[in-house]
Structure formats: structure tokens, C-alpha cells
C-alpha positions as CSV (number, residue, x, y, z in Angstrom):
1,X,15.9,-11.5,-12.8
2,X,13.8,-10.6,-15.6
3,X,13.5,-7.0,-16.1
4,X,10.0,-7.0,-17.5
5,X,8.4,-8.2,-13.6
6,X,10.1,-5.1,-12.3
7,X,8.5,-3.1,-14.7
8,X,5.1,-4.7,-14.2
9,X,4.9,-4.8,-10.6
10,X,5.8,-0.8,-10.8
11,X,3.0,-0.4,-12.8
12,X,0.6,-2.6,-11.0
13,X,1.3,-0.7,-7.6
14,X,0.9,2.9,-9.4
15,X,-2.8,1.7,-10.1
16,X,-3.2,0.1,-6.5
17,X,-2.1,3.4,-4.9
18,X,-4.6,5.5,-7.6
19,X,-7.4,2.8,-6.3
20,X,-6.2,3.3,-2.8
21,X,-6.7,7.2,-3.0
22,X,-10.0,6.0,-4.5
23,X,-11.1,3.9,-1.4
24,X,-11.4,1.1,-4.6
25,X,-11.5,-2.2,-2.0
26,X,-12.5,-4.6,-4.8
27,X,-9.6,-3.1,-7.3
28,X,-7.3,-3.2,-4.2
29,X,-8.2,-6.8,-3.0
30,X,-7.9,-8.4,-6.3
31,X,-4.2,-7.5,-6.4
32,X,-3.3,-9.3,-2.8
33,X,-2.4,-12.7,-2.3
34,X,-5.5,-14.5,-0.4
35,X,-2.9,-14.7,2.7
36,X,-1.4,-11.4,2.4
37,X,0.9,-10.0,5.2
38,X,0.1,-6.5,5.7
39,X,1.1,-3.8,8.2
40,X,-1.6,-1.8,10.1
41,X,0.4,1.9,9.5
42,X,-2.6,3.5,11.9
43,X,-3.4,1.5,14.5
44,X,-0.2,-0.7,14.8
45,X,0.8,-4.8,14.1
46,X,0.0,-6.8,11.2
47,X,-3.2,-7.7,9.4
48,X,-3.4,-10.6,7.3
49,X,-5.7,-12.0,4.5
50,X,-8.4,-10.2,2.2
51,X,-10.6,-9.9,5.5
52,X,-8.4,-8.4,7.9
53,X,-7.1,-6.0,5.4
54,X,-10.5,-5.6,4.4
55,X,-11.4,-3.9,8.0
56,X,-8.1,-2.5,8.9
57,X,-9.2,-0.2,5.5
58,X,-12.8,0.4,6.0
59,X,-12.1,1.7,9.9
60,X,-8.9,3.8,8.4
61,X,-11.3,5.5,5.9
62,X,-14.1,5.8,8.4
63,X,-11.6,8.0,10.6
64,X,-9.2,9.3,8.6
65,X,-8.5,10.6,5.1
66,X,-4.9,9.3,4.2
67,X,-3.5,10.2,0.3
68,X,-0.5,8.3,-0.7
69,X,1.3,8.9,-3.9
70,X,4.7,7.0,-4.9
71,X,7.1,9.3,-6.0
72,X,10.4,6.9,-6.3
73,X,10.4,3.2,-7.3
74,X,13.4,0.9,-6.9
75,X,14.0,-3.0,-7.1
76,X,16.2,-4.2,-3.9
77,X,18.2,-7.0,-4.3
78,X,16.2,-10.1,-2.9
79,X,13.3,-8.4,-5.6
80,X,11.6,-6.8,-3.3
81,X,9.9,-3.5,-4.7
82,X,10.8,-0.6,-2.8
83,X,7.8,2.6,-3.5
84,X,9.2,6.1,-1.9
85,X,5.9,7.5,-1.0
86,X,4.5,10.9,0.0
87,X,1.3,10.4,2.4
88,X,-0.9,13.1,3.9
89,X,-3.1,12.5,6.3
90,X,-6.2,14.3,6.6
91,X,-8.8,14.5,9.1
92,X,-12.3,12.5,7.9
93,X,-13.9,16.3,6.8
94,X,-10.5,16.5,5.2
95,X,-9.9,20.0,6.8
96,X,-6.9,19.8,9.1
97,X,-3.7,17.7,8.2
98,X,-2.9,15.3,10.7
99,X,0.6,14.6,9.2
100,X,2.5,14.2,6.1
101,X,5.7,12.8,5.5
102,X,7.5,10.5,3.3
103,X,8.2,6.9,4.0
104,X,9.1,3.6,2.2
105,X,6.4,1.1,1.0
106,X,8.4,-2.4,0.4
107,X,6.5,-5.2,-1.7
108,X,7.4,-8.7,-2.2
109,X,5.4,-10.2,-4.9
110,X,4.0,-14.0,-5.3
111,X,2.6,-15.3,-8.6
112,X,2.0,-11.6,-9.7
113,X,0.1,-10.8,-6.1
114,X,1.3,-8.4,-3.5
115,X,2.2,-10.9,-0.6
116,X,4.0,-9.0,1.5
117,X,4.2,-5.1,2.4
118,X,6.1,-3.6,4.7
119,X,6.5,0.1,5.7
120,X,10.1,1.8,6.6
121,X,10.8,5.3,7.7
């Protein structure tokens, strides 16, 4: 495998989770594959494409205030990028924490685009 798409992807998904905390859509969007496959954490399922991921986003942030921040990045064999995250979840006014844990973020990547994410506990 060459080691430099490791490195690239790790970089690219530390600026997607800074432009997540953000609420950056456009910044977020431009880094998805057009059919991307991604998991609704909040409400349960699978969205996929710019537009569903588009909503699933813009309800999440309309109810909820989630922070994620990788803290652990590591290639699996098959090249998928697995990002050891800490979330906390806040309510909207950002006041009470709803929950906070750490989890696994796995990525495969397509042509330098995120097409598939998948969350593990």
C-alpha cells in the first residue's frame, strides 16, 4: 500500500472533524463521494449521498450539539482508516451533556473521497 495515502487521508479527516465541530457543510460535502454510505449515529440506519447526509446534519445540529475529536488514528488491513474518537454531546443551548464516550469512526476511501463510514463501539 503506499504509505503517503495513509498519511493523507489522516490529515484530510482531522480537517473534516475541525469542519464538523464547525457545522462547515460545504467543507464537509466536498470531501464525500457523491454516493457516500453514511451511518445516522442519532437517529439510527444509513443515509446516503450529499443530500441525505446533508439533512441527517442540519436536523442533528438543529437538536443537538455533538463535538467529536479523533484522538487515535490507525490503518486496518483491507485500508480502511480507523479514527478513535471522543464525542460529547450537548444539549442545543449547550448546557447539559447528553453523553460522551469514545467510539470508532471507520473510513474507506475512493479516489481520495470518503465513501464509506461506519461507526463501532
Amino acid at each position: 500500500m503506499d504509505r503517503e495515502k495513509p498519511l493523507k487521508h489522516q490529515q484530510l479527516l482531522d480537517q473534516l472533524y475541525a469542519a464538523f465541530n464547525r457545522r462547515d457543510l460545504p467543507t464537509l460535502l466536498t470531501a464525500l463521494a457523491p454516493d457516500v454510505s453514511w451511518p445516522n449515529g442519532w437517529e439510527g440506519g444509513m443515509v446516503r449521498g450529499h443530500q441525505q447526509v446533508r439533512d441527517y446534519w442540519t436536523r442533528q445540529w438543529a437538536e443537538i450539539d455533538p463535538i467529536v475529536r479523533p484522538v487515535a488514528f490507525d490503518v486496518e488491513e483491507d485500508g480502511w482508516i480507523n479514527v478513535t474518537v471522543h464525542q460529547v454531546v450537548r444539549n442545543r443551548a449547550g448546557t447539559t451533556v447528553i453523553a460522551e464516550d469514545t467510539v470508532r469512526h471507520v473510513y474507506r476511501f475512493v479516489d481520495g473521497l470518503v465513501a464509506d463510514m461506519v461507526i463501532r463501539s
